[in-house]
MMTF fields as JSON, N, C-alpha, C and O atoms, coordinates in Angstrom:
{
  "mmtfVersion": "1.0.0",
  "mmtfProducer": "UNKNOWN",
  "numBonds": 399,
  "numAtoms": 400,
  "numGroups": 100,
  "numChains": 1,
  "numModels": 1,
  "chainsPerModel": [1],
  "groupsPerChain": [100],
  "chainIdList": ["A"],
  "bondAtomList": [4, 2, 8, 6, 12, 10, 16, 14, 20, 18, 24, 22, 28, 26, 32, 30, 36, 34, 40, 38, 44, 42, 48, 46, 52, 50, 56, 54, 60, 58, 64, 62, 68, 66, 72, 70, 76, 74, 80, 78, 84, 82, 88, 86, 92, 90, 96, 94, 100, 98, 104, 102, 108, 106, 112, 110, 116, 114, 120, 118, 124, 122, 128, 126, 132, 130, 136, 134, 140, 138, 144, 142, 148, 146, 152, 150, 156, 154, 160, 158, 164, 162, 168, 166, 172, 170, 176, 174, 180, 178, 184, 182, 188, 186, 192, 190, 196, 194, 200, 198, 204, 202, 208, 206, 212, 210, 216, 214, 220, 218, 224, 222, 228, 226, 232, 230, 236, 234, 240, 238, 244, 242, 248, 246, 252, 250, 256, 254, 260, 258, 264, 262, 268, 266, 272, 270, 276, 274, 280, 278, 284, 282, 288, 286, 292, 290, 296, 294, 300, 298, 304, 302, 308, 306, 312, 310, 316, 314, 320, 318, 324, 322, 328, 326, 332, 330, 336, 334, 340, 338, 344, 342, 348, 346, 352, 350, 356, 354, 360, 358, 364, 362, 368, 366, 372, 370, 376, 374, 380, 378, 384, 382, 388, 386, 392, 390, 396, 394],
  "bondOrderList": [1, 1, 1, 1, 1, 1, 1, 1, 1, 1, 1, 1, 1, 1, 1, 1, 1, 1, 1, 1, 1, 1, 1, 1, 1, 1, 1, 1, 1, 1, 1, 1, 1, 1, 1, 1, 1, 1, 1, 1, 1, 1, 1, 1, 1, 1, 1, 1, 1, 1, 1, 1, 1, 1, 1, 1, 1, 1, 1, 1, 1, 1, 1, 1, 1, 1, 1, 1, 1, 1, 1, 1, 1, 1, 1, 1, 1, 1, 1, 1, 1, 1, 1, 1, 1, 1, 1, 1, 1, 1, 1, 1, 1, 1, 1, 1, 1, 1, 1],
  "groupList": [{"groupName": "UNK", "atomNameList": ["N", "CA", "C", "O"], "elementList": ["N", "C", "C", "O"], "formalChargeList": [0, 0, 0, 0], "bondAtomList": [1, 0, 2, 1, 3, 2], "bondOrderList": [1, 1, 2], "singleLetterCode": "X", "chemCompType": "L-PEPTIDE LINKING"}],
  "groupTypeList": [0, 0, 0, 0, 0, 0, 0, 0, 0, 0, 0, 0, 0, 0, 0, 0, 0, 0, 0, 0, 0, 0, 0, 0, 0, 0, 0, 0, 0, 0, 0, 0, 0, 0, 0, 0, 0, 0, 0, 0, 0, 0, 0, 0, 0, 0, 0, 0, 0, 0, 0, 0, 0, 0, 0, 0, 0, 0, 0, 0, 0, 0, 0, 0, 0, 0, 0, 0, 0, 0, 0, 0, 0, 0, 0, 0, 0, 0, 0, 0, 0, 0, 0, 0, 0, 0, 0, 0, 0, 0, 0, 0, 0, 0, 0, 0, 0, 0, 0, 0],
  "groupIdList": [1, 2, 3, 4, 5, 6, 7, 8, 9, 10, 11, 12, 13, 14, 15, 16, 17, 18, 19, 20, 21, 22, 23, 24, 25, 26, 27, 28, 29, 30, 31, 32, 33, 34, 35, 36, 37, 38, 39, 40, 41, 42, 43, 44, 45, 46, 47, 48, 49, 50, 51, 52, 53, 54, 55, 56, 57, 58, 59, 60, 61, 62, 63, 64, 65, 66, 67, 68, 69, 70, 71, 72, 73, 74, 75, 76, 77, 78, 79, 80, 81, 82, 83, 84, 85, 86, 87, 88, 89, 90, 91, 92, 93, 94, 95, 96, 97, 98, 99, 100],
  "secStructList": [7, 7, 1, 7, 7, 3, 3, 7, 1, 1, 1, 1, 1, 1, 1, 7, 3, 3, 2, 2, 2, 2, 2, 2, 2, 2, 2, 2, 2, 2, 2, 2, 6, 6, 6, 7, 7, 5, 1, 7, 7, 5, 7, 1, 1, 4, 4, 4, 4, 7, 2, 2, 2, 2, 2, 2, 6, 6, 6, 6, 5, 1, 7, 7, 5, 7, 7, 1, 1, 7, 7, 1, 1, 1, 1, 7, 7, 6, 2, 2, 2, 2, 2, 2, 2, 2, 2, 1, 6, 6, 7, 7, 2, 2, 2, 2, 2, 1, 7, 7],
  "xCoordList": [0.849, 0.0, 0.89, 1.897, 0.469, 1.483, 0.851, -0.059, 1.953, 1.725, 1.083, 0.458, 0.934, 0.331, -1.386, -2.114, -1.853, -3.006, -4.007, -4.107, -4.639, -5.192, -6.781, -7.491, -7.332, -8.812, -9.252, -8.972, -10.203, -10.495, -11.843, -13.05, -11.12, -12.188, -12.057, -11.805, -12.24, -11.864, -12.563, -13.423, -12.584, -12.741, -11.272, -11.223, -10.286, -8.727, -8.179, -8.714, -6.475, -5.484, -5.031, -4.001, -4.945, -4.443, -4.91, -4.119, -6.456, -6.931, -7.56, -8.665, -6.565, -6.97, -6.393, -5.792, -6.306, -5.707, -5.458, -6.344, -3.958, -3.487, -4.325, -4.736, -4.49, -5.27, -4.749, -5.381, -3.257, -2.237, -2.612, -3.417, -2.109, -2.728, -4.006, -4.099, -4.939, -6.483, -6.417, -6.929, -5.435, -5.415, -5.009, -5.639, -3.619, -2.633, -3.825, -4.158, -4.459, -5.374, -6.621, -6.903, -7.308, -8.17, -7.435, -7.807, -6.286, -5.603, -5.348, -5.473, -4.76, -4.732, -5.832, -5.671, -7.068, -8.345, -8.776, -9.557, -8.082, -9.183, -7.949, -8.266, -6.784, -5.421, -6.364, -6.737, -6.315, -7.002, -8.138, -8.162, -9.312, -10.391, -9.745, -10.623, -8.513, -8.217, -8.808, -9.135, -8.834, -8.98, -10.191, -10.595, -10.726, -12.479, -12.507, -12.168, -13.151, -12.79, -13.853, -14.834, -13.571, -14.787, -15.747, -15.512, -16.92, -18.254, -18.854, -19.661, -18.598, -18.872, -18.104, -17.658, -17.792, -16.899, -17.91, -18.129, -18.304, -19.051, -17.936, -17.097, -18.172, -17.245, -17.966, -18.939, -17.603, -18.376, -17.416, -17.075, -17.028, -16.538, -16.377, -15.992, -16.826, -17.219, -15.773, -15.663, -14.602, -12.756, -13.02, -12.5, -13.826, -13.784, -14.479, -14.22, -15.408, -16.259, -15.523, -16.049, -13.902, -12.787, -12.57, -11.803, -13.115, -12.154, -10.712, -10.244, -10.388, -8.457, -8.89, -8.736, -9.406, -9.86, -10.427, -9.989, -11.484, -12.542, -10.763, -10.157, -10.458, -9.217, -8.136, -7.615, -8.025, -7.173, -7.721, -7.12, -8.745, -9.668, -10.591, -11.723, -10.124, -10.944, -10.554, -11.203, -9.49, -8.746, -9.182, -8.715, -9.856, -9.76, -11.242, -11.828, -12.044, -13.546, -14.514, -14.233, -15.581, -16.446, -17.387, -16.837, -18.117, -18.956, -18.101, -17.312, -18.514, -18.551, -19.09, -19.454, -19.344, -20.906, -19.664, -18.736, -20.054, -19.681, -20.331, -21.113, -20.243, -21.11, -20.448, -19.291, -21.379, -20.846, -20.394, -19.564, -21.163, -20.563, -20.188, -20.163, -19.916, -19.633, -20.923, -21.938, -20.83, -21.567, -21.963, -21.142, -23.229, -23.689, -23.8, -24.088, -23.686, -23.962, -22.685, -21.851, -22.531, -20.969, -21.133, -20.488, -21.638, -22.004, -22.941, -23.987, -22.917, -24.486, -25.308, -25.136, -26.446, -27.67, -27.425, -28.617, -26.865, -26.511, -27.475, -27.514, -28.767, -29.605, -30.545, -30.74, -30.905, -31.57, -30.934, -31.469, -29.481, -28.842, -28.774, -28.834, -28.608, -28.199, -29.578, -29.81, -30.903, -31.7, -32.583, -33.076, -32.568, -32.904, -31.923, -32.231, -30.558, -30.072, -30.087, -29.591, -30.523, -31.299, -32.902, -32.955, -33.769, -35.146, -34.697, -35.116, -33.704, -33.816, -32.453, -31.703, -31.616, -30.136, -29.36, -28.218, -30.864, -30.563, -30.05, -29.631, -30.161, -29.481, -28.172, -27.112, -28.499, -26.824, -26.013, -26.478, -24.769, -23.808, -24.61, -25.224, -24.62, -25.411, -26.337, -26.242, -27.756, -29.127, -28.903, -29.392, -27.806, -27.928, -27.013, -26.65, -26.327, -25.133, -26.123, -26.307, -27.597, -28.467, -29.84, -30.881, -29.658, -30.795, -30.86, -29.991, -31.711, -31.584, -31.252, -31.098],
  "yCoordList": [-1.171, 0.0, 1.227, 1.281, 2.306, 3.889, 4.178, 3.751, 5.487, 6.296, 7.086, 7.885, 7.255, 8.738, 8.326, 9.196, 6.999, 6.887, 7.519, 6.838, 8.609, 9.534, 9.149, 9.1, 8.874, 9.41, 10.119, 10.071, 10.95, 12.131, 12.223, 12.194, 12.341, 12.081, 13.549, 13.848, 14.565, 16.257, 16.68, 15.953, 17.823, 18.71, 19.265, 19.586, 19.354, 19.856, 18.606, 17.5, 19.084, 18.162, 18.51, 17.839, 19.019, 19.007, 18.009, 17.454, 17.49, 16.784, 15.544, 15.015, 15.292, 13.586, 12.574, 12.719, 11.484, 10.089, 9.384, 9.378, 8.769, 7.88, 6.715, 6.592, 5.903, 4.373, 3.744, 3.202, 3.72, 3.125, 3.416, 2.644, 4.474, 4.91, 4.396, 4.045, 4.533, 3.889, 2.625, 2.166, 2.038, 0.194, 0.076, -0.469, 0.745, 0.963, 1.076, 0.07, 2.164, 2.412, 1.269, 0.756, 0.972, -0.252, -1.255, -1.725, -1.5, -2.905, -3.217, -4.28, -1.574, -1.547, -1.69, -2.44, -1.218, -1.116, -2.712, -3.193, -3.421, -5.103, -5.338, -5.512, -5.358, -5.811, -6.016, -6.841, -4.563, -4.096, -5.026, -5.635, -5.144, -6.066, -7.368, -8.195, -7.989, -9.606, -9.823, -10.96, -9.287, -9.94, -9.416, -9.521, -8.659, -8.772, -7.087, -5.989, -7.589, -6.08, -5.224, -5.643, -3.94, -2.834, -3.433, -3.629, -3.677, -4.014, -3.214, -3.903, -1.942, -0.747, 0.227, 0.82, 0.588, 1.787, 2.083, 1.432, 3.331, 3.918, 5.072, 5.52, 5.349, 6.746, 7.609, 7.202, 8.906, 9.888, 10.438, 11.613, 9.356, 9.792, 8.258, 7.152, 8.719, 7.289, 6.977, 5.881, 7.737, 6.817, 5.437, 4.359, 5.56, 4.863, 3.568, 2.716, 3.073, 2.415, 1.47, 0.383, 1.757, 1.415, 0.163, -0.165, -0.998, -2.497, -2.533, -3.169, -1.376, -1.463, -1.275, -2.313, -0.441, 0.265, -1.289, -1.774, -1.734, -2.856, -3.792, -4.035, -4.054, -4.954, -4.937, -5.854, -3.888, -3.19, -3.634, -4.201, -3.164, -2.82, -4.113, -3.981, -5.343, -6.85, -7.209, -8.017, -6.61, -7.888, -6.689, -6.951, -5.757, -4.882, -4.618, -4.854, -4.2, -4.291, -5.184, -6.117, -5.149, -6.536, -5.497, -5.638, -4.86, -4.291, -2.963, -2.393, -2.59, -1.02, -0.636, -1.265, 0.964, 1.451, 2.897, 3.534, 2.886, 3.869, 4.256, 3.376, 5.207, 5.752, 5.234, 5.457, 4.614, 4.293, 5.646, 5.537, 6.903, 7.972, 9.155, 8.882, 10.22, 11.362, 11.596, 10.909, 12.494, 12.539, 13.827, 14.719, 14.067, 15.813, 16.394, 17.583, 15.971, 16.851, 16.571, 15.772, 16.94, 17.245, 16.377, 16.795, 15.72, 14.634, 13.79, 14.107, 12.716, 11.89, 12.377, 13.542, 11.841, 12.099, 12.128, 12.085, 12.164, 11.578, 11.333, 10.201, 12.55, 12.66, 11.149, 10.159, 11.18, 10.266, 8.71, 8.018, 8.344, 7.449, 7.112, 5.913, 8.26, 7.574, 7.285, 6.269, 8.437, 7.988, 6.405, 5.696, 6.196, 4.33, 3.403, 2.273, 4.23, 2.774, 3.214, 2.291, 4.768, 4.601, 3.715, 3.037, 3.757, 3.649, 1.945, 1.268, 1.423, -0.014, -0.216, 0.112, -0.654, -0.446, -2.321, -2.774, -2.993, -4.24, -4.267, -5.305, -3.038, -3.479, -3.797, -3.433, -4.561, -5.079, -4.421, -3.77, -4.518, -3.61, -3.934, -3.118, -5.098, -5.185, -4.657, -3.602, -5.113, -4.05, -2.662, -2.198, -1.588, -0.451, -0.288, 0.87, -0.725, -0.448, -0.494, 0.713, -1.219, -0.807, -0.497, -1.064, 0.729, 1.704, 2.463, 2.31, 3.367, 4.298, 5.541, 6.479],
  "zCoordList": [0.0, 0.0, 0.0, 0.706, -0.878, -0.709, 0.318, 1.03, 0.175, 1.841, 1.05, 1.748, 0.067, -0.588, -0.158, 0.32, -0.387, -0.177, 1.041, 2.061, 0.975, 1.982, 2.17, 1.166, 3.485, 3.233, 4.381, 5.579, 3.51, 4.05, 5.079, 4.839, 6.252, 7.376, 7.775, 8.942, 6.723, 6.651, 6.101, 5.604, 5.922, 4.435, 3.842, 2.654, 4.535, 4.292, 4.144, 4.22, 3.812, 3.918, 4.931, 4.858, 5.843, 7.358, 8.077, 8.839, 8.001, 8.881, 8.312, 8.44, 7.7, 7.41, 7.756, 8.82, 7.255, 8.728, 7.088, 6.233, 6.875, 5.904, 6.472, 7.625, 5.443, 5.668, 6.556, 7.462, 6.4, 6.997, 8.448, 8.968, 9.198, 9.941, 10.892, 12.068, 9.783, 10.365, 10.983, 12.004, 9.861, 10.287, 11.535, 12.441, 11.629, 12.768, 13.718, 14.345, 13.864, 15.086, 15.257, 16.34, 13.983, 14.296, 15.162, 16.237, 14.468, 15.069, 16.311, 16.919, 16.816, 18.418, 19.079, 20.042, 18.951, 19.133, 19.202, 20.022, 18.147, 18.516, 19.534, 20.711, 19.256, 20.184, 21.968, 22.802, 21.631, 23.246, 23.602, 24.672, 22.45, 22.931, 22.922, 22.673, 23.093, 23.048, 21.046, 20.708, 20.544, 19.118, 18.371, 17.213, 19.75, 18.602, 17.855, 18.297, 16.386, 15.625, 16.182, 16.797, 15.908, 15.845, 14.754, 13.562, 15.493, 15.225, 13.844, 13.219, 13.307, 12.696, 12.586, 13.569, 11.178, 11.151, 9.614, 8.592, 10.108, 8.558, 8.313, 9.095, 7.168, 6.526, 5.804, 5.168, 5.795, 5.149, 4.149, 4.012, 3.453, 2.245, 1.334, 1.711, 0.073, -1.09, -0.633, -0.084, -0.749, -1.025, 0.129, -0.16, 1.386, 1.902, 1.571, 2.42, 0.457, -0.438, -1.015, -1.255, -1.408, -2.054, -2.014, -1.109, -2.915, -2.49, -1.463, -0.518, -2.375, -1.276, -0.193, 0.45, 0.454, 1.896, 2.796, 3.84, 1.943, 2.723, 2.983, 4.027, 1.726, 1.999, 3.167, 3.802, 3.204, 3.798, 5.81, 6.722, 5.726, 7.135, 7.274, 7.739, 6.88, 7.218, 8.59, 9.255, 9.023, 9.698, 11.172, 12.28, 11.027, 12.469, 12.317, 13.374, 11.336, 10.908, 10.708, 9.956, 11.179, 10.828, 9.881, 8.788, 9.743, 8.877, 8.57, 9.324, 7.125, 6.96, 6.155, 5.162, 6.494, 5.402, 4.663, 5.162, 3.847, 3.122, 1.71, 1.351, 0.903, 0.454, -1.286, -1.644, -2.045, -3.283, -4.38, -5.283, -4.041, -4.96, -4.259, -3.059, -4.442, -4.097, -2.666, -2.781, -1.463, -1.044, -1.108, -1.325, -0.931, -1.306, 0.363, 0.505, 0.977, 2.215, 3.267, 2.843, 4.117, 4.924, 6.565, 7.526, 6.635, 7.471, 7.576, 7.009, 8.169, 8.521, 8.939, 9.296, 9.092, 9.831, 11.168, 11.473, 12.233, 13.194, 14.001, 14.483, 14.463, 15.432, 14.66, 15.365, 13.589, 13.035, 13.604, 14.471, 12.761, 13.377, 14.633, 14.907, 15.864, 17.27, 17.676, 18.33, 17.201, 17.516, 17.266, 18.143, 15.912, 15.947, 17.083, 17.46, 17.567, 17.959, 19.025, 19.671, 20.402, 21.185, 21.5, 22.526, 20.855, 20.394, 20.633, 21.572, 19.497, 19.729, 20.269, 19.35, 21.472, 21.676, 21.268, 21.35, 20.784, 20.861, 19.126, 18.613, 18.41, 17.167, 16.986, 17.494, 16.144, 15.341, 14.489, 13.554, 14.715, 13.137, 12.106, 11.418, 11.982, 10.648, 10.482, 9.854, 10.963, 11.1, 10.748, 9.717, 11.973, 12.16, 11.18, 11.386, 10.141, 8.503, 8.197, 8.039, 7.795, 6.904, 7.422, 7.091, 8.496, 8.461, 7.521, 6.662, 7.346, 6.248, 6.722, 5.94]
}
Protein backbone atom coordinates (compact mmCIF):
# COMPACT_ATOMS: atom_id res chain seq x y z
CA UNK A 1 0.00 0.00 0.00
CA UNK A 2 1.48 3.89 -0.71
CA UNK A 3 1.72 6.30 1.84
CA UNK A 4 0.33 8.74 -0.59
CA UNK A 5 -3.01 6.89 -0.18
CA UNK A 6 -5.19 9.53 1.98
CA UNK A 7 -8.81 9.41 3.23
CA UNK A 8 -10.50 12.13 4.05
CA UNK A 9 -12.19 12.08 7.38
CA UNK A 10 -11.86 16.26 6.65
CA UNK A 11 -12.74 18.71 4.44
CA UNK A 12 -8.73 19.86 4.29
CA UNK A 13 -5.48 18.16 3.92
CA UNK A 14 -4.44 19.01 7.36
CA UNK A 15 -6.93 16.78 8.88
CA UNK A 16 -6.97 13.59 7.41
CA UNK A 17 -5.71 10.09 8.73
CA UNK A 18 -3.49 7.88 5.90
CA UNK A 19 -5.27 4.37 5.67
CA UNK A 20 -2.24 3.13 7.00
CA UNK A 21 -2.73 4.91 9.94
CA UNK A 22 -6.48 3.89 10.37
CA UNK A 23 -5.41 0.19 10.29
CA UNK A 24 -2.63 0.96 12.77
CA UNK A 25 -5.37 2.41 15.09
CA UNK A 26 -8.17 -0.25 14.30
CA UNK A 27 -5.60 -2.90 15.07
CA UNK A 28 -4.73 -1.55 18.42
CA UNK A 29 -8.35 -1.12 19.13
CA UNK A 30 -9.18 -5.10 18.52
CA UNK A 31 -5.42 -5.81 20.18
CA UNK A 32 -7.00 -4.10 23.25
CA UNK A 33 -10.39 -6.07 22.93
CA UNK A 34 -8.22 -9.61 23.05
CA UNK A 35 -8.98 -9.94 19.12
CA UNK A 36 -12.48 -8.77 18.60
CA UNK A 37 -12.79 -6.08 15.63
CA UNK A 38 -14.79 -2.83 15.85
CA UNK A 39 -18.25 -4.01 15.23
CA UNK A 40 -18.87 -0.75 12.70
CA UNK A 41 -16.90 1.79 11.15
CA UNK A 42 -19.05 3.92 8.56
CA UNK A 43 -17.25 6.75 6.53
CA UNK A 44 -18.38 9.89 5.15
CA UNK A 45 -16.54 9.79 2.24
CA UNK A 46 -17.22 7.29 -1.09
CA UNK A 47 -12.76 6.82 -1.03
CA UNK A 48 -13.78 4.86 1.90
CA UNK A 49 -16.26 2.42 -0.44
CA UNK A 50 -12.79 1.41 -2.05
CA UNK A 51 -12.15 -2.50 -2.49
CA UNK A 52 -8.46 -1.46 -1.28
CA UNK A 53 -9.86 0.26 1.90
CA UNK A 54 -12.54 -2.86 2.72
CA UNK A 55 -9.22 -4.95 2.00
CA UNK A 56 -7.17 -3.19 3.80
CA UNK A 57 -9.67 -2.82 7.13
CA UNK A 58 -10.94 -6.85 7.22
CA UNK A 59 -8.75 -7.89 9.70
CA UNK A 60 -9.76 -4.88 12.47
CA UNK A 61 -13.55 -4.29 10.91
CA UNK A 62 -16.45 -6.54 10.83
CA UNK A 63 -18.96 -4.29 8.88
CA UNK A 64 -18.55 -1.02 6.96
CA UNK A 65 -20.91 1.45 5.40
CA UNK A 66 -19.68 3.87 3.12
CA UNK A 67 -21.11 5.75 0.45
CA UNK A 68 -20.85 4.29 -3.28
CA UNK A 69 -20.56 7.97 -4.96
CA UNK A 70 -19.63 11.36 -4.10
CA UNK A 71 -21.57 12.54 -1.04
CA UNK A 72 -23.69 15.81 -1.31
CA UNK A 73 -23.96 16.85 2.22
CA UNK A 74 -20.97 17.24 4.92
CA UNK A 75 -22.00 14.63 7.47
CA UNK A 76 -24.49 11.89 8.52
CA UNK A 77 -27.67 12.10 9.83
CA UNK A 78 -26.51 11.58 13.19
CA UNK A 79 -29.60 12.66 15.43
CA UNK A 80 -31.57 10.27 13.03
CA UNK A 81 -28.84 7.45 13.38
CA UNK A 82 -28.20 7.57 17.27
CA UNK A 83 -31.70 7.99 17.52
CA UNK A 84 -32.90 4.33 15.95
CA UNK A 85 -30.07 2.77 17.96
CA UNK A 86 -31.30 4.60 21.19
CA UNK A 87 -35.15 3.65 20.39
CA UNK A 88 -33.82 -0.01 19.73
CA UNK A 89 -30.14 -0.45 21.68
CA UNK A 90 -30.56 -4.24 20.86
CA UNK A 91 -29.48 -3.48 17.17
CA UNK A 92 -26.82 -5.08 15.34
CA UNK A 93 -23.81 -3.61 13.14
CA UNK A 94 -25.41 -5.19 10.65
CA UNK A 95 -29.13 -4.05 11.10
CA UNK A 96 -27.93 -0.45 12.16
CA UNK A 97 -25.13 -0.45 8.50
CA UNK A 98 -28.47 -0.81 6.90
CA UNK A 99 -30.80 1.70 8.46
CA UNK A 100 -31.58 4.30 6.25
Amino acid sequence: MGTCLRIGFGRSSEDRISLADLVRVLNTFADARQGAKLDLLAGVTCRMSKIETAYELQAAVRFLVASQVGIPFVAWPYKAFLTDLIETPSLGPEQLGKAP
